[in-house]
N, C-alpha and C positions, 0 to 999 in steps of 0.2 A: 504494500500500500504506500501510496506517494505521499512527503512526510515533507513538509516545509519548515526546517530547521533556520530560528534569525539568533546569530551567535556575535554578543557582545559588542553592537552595533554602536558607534559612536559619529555624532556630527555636531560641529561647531559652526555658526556665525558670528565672526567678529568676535565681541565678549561673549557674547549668548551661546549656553552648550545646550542647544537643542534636543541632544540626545547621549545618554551616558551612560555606555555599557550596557545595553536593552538587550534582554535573552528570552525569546520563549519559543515554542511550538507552534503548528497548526497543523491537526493530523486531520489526514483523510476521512470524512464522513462527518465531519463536526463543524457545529458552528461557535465559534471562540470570538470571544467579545472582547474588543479593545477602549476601556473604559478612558478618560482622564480627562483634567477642565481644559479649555482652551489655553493654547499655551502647554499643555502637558508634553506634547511632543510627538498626538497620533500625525497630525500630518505630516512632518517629515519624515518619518517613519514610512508612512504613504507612499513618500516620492521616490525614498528610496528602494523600495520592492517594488516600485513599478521603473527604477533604472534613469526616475530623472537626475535626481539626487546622489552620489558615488558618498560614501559615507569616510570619514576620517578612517577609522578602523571599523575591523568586525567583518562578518559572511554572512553568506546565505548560502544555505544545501537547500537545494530540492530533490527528494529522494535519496541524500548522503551525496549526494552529487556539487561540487561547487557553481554557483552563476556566476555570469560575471557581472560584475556590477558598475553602473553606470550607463548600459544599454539598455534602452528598452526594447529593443527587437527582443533580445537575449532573454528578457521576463515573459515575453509574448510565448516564443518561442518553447520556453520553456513548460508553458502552460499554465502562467498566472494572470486575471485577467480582471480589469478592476471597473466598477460601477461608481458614478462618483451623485451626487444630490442635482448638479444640474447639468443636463445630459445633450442640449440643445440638438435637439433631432432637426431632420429635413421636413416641415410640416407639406414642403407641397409636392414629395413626392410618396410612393408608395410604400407600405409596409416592408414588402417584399425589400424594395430599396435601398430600403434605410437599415434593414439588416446587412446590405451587403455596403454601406458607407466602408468600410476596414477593409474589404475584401474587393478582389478584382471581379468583373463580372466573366462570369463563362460564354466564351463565344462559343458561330458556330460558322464557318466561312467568312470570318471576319466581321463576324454579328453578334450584338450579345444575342442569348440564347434566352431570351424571355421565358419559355417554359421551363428552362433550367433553375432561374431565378426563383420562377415562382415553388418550383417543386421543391427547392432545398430550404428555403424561409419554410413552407408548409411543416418540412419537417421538423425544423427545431420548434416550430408552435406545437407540434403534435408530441412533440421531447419531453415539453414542458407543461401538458396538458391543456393549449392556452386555445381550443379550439371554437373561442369565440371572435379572434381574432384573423380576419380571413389576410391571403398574404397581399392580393388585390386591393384592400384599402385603405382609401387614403389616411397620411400618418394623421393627416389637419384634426379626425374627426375621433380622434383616441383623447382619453381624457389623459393626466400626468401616469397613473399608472400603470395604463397599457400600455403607455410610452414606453414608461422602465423594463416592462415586459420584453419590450421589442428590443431593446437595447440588451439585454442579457440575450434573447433568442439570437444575436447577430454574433455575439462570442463564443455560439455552438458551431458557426461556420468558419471552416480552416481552410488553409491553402500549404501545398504540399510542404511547406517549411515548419508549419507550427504544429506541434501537439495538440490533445484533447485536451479544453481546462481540467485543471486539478486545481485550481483553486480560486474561489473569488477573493476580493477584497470589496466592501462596500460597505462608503462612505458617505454616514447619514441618509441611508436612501428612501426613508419613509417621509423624509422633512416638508414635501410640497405635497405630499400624496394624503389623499382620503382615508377614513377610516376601512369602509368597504375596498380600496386598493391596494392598502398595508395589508390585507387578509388576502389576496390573489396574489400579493407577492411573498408570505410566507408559506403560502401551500407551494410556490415554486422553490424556494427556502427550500423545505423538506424534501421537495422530487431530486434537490440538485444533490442535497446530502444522502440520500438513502441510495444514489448514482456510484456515492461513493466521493462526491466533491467535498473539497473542505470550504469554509465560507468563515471570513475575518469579518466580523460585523464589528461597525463604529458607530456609534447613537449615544446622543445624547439622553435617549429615551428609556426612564428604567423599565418600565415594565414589559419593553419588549424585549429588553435585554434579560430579563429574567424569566423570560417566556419561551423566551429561542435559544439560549447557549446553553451549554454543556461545559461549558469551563468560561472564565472571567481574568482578562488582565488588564492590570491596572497601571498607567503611568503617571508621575506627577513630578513636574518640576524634569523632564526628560530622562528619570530613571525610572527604573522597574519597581514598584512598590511589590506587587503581589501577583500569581497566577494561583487561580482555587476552583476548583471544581464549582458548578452552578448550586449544588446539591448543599454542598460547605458553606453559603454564604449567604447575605440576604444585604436588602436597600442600605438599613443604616451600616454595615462594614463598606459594602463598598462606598456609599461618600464619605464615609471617614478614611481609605483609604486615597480616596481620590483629592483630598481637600484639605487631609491632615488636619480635622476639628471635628465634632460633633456637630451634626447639623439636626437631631433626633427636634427640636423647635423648630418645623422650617416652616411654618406659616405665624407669622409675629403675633402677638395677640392685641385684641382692640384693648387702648391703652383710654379711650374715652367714652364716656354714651354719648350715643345720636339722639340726636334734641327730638323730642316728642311729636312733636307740632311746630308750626310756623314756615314762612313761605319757604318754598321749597328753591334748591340752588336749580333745578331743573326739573319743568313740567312737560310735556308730551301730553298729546291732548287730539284725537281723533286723527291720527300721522298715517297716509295713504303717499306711499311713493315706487314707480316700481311696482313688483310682486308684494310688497310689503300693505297691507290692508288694515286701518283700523286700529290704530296701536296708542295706548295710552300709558301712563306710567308718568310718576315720580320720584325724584331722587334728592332724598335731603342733604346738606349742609356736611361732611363727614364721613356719608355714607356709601362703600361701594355697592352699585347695583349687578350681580353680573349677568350674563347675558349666554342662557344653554340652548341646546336643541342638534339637532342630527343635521347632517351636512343639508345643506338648501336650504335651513329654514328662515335664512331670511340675519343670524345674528349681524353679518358682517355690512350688509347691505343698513340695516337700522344705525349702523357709527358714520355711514359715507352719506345718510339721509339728513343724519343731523349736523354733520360740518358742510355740508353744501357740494356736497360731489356727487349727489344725486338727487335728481330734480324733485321733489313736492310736491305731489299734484293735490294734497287737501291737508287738512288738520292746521294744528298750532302749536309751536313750539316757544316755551318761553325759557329766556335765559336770565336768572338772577329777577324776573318778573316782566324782563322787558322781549319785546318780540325779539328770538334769532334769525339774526340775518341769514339768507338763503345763497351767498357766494363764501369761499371758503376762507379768503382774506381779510374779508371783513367779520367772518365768525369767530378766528382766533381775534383778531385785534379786539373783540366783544367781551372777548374771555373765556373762550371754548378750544382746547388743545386736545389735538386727534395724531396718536401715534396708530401707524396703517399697520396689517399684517407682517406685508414686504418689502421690510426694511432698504433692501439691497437697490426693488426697483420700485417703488412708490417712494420712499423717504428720503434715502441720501445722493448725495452727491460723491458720489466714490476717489475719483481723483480730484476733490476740491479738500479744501480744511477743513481741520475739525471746529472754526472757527465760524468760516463760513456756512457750514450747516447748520451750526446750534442759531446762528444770525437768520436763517430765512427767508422766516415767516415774519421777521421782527425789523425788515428793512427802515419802514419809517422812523420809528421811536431812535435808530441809530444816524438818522441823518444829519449832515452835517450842513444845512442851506438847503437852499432844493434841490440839489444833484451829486452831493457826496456824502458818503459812509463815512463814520466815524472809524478808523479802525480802533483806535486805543479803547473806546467803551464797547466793542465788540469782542475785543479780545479779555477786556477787564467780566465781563457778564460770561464768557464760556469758560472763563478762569473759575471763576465763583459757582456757576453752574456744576463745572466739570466735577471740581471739589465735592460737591453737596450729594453728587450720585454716586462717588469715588471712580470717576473715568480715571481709567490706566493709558497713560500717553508717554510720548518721549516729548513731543512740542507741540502747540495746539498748530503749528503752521503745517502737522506732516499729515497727507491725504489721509481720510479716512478709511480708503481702502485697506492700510497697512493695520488698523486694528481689528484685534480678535472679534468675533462673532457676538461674545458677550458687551463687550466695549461699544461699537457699533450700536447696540441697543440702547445705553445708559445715554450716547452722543443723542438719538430720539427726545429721550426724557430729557437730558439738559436743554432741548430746546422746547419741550412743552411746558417748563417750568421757567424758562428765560423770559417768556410774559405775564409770569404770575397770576393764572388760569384760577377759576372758579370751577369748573368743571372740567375733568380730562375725560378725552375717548379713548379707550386702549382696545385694540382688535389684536388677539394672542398676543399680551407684550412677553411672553418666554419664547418665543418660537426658536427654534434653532439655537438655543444657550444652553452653558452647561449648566451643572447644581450649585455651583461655586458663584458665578452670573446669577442665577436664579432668585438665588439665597439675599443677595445685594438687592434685585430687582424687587423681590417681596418685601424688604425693609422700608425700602424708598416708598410703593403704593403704600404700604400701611402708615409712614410717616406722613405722605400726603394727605392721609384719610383724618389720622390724628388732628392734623391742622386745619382741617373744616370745610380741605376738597369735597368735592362730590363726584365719583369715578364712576362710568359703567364703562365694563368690561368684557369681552368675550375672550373663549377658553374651550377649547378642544380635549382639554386636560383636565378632568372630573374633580381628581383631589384638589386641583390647582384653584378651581371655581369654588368647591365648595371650600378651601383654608382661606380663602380670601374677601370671598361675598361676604356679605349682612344679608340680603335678600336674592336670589336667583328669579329671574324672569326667564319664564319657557317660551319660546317661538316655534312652531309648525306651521312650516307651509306660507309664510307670511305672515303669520297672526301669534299673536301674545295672547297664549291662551291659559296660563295662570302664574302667580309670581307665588313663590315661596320660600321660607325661613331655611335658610343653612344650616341653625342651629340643631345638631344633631342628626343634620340629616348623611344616609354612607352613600357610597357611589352606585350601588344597586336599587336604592328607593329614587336618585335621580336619575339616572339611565331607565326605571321602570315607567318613570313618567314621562319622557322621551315619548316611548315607544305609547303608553297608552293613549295618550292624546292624538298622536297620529291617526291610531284603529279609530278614538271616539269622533275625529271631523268626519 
């Protein structure tokens, strides 16, 4: 059985040791979780089994065999093949096609060989069990997961140089995908290990990781803390391994009561926009409201209704008492601040500063006359901002692109708080962050909440919704069809309500 030995792996940047002396396995038929925060060092770790990266010191065997390292032909080749979170397919050509993007097409008198195409795509779908996905269509009409689908189906097809995978690597692959799509892609999960493939799963996500692996390693700070059996271990060891603290408090506890009565910091009031139909609610002075339901139902679309990115066609919104303005410029400057899902391409500006992002939304209040920026008060506000979230930077002038996943999040929040908001909108603010991020990101909400914010929130993330709500409102289908107390409530009495209000519309 092929056995992917990583022996004493070492990489440096500059001052920063990336990686220091990493040793572990990945045997054949398993799926082996590589834990650690941002910054732990799974990525380069990444680049280098996939041969971008040549590493100071250390090996790779596959099979007791040496690679060589710094090729990636030589990883391909060898049969290591890696899934990464965004996969950017060819939307406007065909299934069939886009499995063979890596691969050459087979002619046939100097023609590709169209039925050849289509016959070897069929069969990695049919490999894979994916026989809902015909190899004829188009990539445009696959949602994220069928994508990922098709992108593992395309690393079934070789050409006489390369081996059968023996092993994936796949990193963070459930991050944009649906609940119902993370479940078609670990049934494929299973078909590929009981093949006999090994699978290095990287997720920030515990409970899939405790769901799908068979063993657990952990890194922190680029060395090897632990490798333990799935069986050996459970939530609070591994973030205590991964973060070196207790985290067993990870949702802060409400530090004030929410005022009984009086005007409310936001009303919602017969809100018809879109799919969304009929929605009322209030959210006091304090208090976070969050916001459940099964994918469609409408939570994400109800945060882009209320900052102005989706048009209104009835009801009434009041902010602080006063009508909310219906453009999204004028919403925040009102006092309404809306961190988006995705960060990457709704919120930031990636090769701009960490200065210029947290600045904005917040142009005017920084100008200088009528046509120039202040820079010294926009650097002094992301200064003070950065501080208050504990953003990790080297200078606020260096692109945001160069920070961690978690950091990138907190650069959002310093700028929802650089206008000193009455109400924030958060649509998943943990997406894609580690425990370590997380832990920081839930101090922050609950200190805003402390201070007399009023947050509604949306969350994919059961515990996460319920440690952090005061009140959960349910949406199906468009419709807010009951709001209920947290207190007490587990993850199975709110997932049952989920699902029964759907059968009762």
């Amino acid at each position: 059985m092929t056995r992917l030995e990583i022996q004493s792996i070492s990489r440096r940047f500059g001052a920063v040791q990336a990686l220091d002396g990493v040793s572990f396995t990945l045997n054949a038929g398993e799926v082996h979780a590589l834990m650690g925060e941002n910054g732990a060092g799974k990525s380069t770790l990444i680049r280098v089994l996939a041969g971008v990266d040549r590493p100071d010191s250390g090996s790779l065997l596959m099979g007791g065999k040496p690679l060589v390292l710094g090729q990636p032909s030589a990883t391909q080749q060898a049969g290591l093949r890696f899934i990464h979170q965004e996969l950017h397919p060819v939307r406007g050509l065909s299934v069939a096609e886009n499995t063979f993007l890596d691969h050459p097409y087979p002619t046939r008198f100097g023609l590709v060989n169209w039925r050849e195409v289509h016959r070897k795509a069929g069969e990695a779908l049919a490999r894979l069990g994916l026989g809902h996905i015909a190899p004829k269509r188009p990539m445009s009409e696959l949602g994220a997961g069928d994508q990922m689908l098709v992108r593992i189906c395309g690393t079934l097809i070789k050409n006489e140089q390369q081996s059968d995978p023996w092993h994936y690597v796949m990193d963070e692959p459930t991050a944009a995908l649906t609940g119902e799509e993370s479940e078609r892609l670990f049934t494929v999960i299973n078909t590929l290990t009981d093949q006999g493939v090994g699978v290095l799963y990287v997720s920030h996500r515990m409970p899939e990781v405790l769901r799908l692996s068979q063993r657990v390693t952990v890194l922190r700070d680029g060395q090897h803390i632990e490798t333990v059996l799935r069986a050996d271990t459970d939530q609070d060891r591994i973030i205590h391994a991964m973060t070196g603290r207790d985290l067993s408090g990870l949702f802060p506890a409400l530090t004030s009561a929410l005022p009984s009565s009086g005007r409310p910091a936001l009303r919602v009031s017969s809100l018809s926009a879109g799919r969304l139909k009929n929605i009322s609610f209030d959210v006091q002075p304090g208090e976070i409201l969050g916001l459940g339901g099964l994918t469609g139902s409408g939570r994400g679309s109800l945060l882009r209704a209320l900052i102005g990115d989706l048009h209104r066609d009835a009801g009434e919104v009041l902010l602080d008492g006063r009508p909310l303005a219906t453009k999204p410029a004028e919403a925040w400057a009102q006092g309404l601040a809306y961190i988006p899902r995705e960060r990457r391409a709704e919120g930031l500006m990636l090769d701009r500063s960490i200065t210029e992002n947290v600045a904005l939304p917040h142009l005017t209040p920084f100008a200088r006359g009528r046509y120039f920026l202040d820079p010294q008060r926009q650097t002094k506000i992301a200064d003070a901002e950065g501080e208050r979230v504990r953003l990790k930077y080297a200078d606020l002038q260096q692109p945001t692109r160069q920070l961690s996943g978690g950091n990138q999040q907190k650069v959002m929040f310093a700028r929802a708080l650089a206008g000193n908001p009455s109400v924030l909108l958060l649509d998943e603010p943990t997406r894609g962050v580690d425990i370590g991020a997380r832990f920081d990101l839930y101090r922050i909400i609950r200190a805003l909440s402390d201070a007399g914010k009023a947050i509604v929130m949306t969350s994919s993330d059961l515990p996460e919704l319920i440690g952090l709500s005061d009140r959960i409102a349910i949406l199906q289908e468009g419709q807010m069809v009951d709001i209920v107390s947290s207190e007490r409530m587990t993850e199975a009495a709110l997932l049952s309500r989920f699902y029964q209000e759907q059968k009762a519309a």
